[in-house]
N, CA, C and O atoms as a GROMACS GRO file, in nm:
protein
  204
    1UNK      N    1  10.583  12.180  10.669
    1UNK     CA    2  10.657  12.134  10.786
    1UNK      C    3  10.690  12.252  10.876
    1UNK      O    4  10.705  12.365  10.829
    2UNK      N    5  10.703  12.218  11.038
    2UNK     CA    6  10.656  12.342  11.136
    2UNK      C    7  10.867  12.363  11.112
    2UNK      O    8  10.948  12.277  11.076
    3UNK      N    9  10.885  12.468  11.139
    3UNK     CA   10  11.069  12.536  11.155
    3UNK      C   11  11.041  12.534  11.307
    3UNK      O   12  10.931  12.546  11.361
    4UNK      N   13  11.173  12.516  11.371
    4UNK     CA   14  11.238  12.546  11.482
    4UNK      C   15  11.362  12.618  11.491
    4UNK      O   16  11.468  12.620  11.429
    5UNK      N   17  11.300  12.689  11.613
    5UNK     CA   18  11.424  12.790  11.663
    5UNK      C   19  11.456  12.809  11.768
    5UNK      O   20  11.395  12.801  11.874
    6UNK      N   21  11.629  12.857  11.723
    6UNK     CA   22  11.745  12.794  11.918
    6UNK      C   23  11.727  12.970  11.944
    6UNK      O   24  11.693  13.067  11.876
    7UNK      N   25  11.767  12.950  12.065
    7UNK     CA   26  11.786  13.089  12.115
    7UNK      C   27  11.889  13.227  12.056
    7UNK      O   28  11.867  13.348  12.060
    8UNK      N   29  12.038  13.130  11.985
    8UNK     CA   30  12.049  13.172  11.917
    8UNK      C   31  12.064  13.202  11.790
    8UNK      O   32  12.171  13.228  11.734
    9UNK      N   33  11.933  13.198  11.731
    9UNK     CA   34  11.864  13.244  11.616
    9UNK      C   35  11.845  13.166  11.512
    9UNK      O   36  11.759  13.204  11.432
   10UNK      N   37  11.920  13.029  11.481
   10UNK     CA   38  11.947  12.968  11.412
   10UNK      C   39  11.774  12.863  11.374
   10UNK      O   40  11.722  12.802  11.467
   11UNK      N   41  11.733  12.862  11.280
   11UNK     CA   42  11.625  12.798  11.249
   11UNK      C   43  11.644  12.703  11.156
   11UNK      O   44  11.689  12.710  11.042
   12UNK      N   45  11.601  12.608  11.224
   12UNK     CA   46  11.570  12.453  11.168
   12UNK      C   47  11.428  12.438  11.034
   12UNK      O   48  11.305  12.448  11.035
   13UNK      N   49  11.502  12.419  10.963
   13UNK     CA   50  11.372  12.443  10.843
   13UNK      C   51  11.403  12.286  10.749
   13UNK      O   52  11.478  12.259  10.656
   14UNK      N   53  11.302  12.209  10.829
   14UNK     CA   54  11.270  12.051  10.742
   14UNK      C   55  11.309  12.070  10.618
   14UNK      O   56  11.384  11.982  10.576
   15UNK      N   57  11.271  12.204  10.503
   15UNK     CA   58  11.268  12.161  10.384
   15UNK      C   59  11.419  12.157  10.274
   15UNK      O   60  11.441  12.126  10.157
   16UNK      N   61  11.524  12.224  10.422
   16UNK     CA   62  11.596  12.239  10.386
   16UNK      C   63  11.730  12.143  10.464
   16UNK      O   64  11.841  12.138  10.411
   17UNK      N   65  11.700  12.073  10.590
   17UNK     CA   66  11.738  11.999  10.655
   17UNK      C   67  11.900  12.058  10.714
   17UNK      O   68  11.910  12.178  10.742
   18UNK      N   69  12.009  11.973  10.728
   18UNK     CA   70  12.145  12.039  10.799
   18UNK      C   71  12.246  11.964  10.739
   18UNK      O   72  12.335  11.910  10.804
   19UNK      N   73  12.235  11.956  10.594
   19UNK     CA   74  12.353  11.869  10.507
   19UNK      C   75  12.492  11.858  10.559
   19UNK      O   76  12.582  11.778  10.535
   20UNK      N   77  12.480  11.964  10.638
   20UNK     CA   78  12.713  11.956  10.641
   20UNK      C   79  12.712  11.888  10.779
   20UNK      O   80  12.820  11.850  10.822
   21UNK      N   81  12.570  11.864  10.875
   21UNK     CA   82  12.562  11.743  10.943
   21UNK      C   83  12.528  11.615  10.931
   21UNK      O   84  12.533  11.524  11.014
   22UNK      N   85  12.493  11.617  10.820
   22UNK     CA   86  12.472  11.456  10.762
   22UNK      C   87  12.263  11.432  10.767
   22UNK      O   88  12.199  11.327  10.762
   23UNK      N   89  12.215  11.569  10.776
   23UNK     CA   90  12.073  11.588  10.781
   23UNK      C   91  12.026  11.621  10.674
   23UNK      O   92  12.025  11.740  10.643
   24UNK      N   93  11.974  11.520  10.590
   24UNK     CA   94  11.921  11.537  10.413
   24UNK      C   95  11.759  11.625  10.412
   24UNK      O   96  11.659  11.587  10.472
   25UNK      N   97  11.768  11.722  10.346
   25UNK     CA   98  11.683  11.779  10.303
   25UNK      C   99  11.541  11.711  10.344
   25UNK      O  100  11.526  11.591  10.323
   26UNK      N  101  11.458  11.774  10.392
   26UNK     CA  102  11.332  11.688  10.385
   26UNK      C  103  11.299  11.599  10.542
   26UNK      O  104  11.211  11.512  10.552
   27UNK      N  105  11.396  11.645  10.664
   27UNK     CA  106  11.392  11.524  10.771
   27UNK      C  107  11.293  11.611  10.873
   27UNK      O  108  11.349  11.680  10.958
   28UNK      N  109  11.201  11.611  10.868
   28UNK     CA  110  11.130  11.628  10.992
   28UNK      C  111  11.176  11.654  11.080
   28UNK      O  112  11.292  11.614  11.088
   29UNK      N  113  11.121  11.735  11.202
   29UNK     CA  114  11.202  11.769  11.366
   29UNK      C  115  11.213  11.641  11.410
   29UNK      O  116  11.306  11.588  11.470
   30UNK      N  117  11.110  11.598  11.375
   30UNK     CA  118  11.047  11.464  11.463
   30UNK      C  119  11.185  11.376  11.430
   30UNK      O  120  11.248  11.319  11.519
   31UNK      N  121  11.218  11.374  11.313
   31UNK     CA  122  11.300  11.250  11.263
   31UNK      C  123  11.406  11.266  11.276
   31UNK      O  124  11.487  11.180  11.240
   32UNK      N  125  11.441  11.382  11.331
   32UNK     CA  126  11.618  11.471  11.354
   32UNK      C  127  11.673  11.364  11.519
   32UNK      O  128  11.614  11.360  11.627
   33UNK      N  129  11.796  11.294  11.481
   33UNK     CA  130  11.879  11.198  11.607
   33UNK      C  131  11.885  11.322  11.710
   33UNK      O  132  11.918  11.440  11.702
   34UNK      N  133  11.822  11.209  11.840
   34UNK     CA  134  11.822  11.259  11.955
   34UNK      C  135  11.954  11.333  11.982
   34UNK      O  136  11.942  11.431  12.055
   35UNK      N  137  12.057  11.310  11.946
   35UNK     CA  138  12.192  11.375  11.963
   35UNK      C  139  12.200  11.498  11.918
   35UNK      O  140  12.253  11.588  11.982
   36UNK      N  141  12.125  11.519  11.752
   36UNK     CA  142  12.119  11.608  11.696
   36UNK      C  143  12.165  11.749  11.784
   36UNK      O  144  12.129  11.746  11.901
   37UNK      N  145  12.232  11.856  11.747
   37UNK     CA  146  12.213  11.960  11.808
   37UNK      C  147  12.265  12.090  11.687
   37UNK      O  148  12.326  12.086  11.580
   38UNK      N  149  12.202  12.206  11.772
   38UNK     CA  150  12.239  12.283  11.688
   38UNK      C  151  12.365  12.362  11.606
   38UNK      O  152  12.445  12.409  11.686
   39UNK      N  153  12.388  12.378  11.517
   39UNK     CA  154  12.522  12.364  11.402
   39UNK      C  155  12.592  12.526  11.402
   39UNK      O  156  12.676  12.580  11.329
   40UNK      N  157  12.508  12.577  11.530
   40UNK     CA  158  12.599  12.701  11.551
   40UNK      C  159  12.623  12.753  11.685
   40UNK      O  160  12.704  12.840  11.715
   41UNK      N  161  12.530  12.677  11.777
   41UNK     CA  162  12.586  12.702  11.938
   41UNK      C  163  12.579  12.557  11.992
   41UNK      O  164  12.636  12.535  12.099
   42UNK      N  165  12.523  12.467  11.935
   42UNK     CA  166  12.593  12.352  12.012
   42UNK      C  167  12.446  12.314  12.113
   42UNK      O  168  12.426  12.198  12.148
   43UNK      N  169  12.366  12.407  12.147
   43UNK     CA  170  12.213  12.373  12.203
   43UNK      C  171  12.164  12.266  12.169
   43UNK      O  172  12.144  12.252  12.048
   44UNK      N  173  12.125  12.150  12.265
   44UNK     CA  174  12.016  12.041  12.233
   44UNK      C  175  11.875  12.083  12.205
   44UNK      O  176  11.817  12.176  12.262
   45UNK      N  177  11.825  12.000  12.106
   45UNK     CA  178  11.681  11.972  12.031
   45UNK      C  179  11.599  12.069  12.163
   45UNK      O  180  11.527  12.160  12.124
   46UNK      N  181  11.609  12.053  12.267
   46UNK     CA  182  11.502  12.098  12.382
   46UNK      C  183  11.522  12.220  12.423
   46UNK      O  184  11.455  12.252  12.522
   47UNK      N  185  11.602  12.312  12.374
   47UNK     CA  186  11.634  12.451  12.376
   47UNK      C  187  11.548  12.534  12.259
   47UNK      O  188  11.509  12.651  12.264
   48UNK      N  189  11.525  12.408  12.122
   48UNK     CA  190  11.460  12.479  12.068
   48UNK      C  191  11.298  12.504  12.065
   48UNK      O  192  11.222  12.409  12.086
   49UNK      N  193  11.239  12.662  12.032
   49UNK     CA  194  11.085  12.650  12.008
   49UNK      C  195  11.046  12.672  11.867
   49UNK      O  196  11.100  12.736  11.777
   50UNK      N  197  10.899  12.578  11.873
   50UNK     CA  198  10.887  12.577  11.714
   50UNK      C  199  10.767  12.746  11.703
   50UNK      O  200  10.694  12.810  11.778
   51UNK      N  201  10.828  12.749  11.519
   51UNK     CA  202  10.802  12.940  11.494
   51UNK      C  203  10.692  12.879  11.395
   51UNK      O  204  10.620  12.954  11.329
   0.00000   0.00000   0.00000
């Protein structure tokens, strides 16, 4: 599964997902809620690029 990353620095890694947001291990970018955002600056999904 491809990781994504916010500007600041924080990387989105499917295999490990964003548990203390309610994002279970294993969720795809694809499958991450449009609301989703990032869990340390607050950046929407479209700030991030995939690494």
């Amino acid at each position: 599964m491809k990781k994504y990353e916010c500007p600041c620095g924080y990387v989105y890694d499917p295999e490990v997902g964003d548990p203390e947001n309610g994002i279970e291990p294993g969720t795809a970018w694809e499958d991450l809620p449009d609301d989703w955002t990032c869990p340390v600056c607050g950046l929407e999904k479209d700030a991030f690029t995939e690494i």
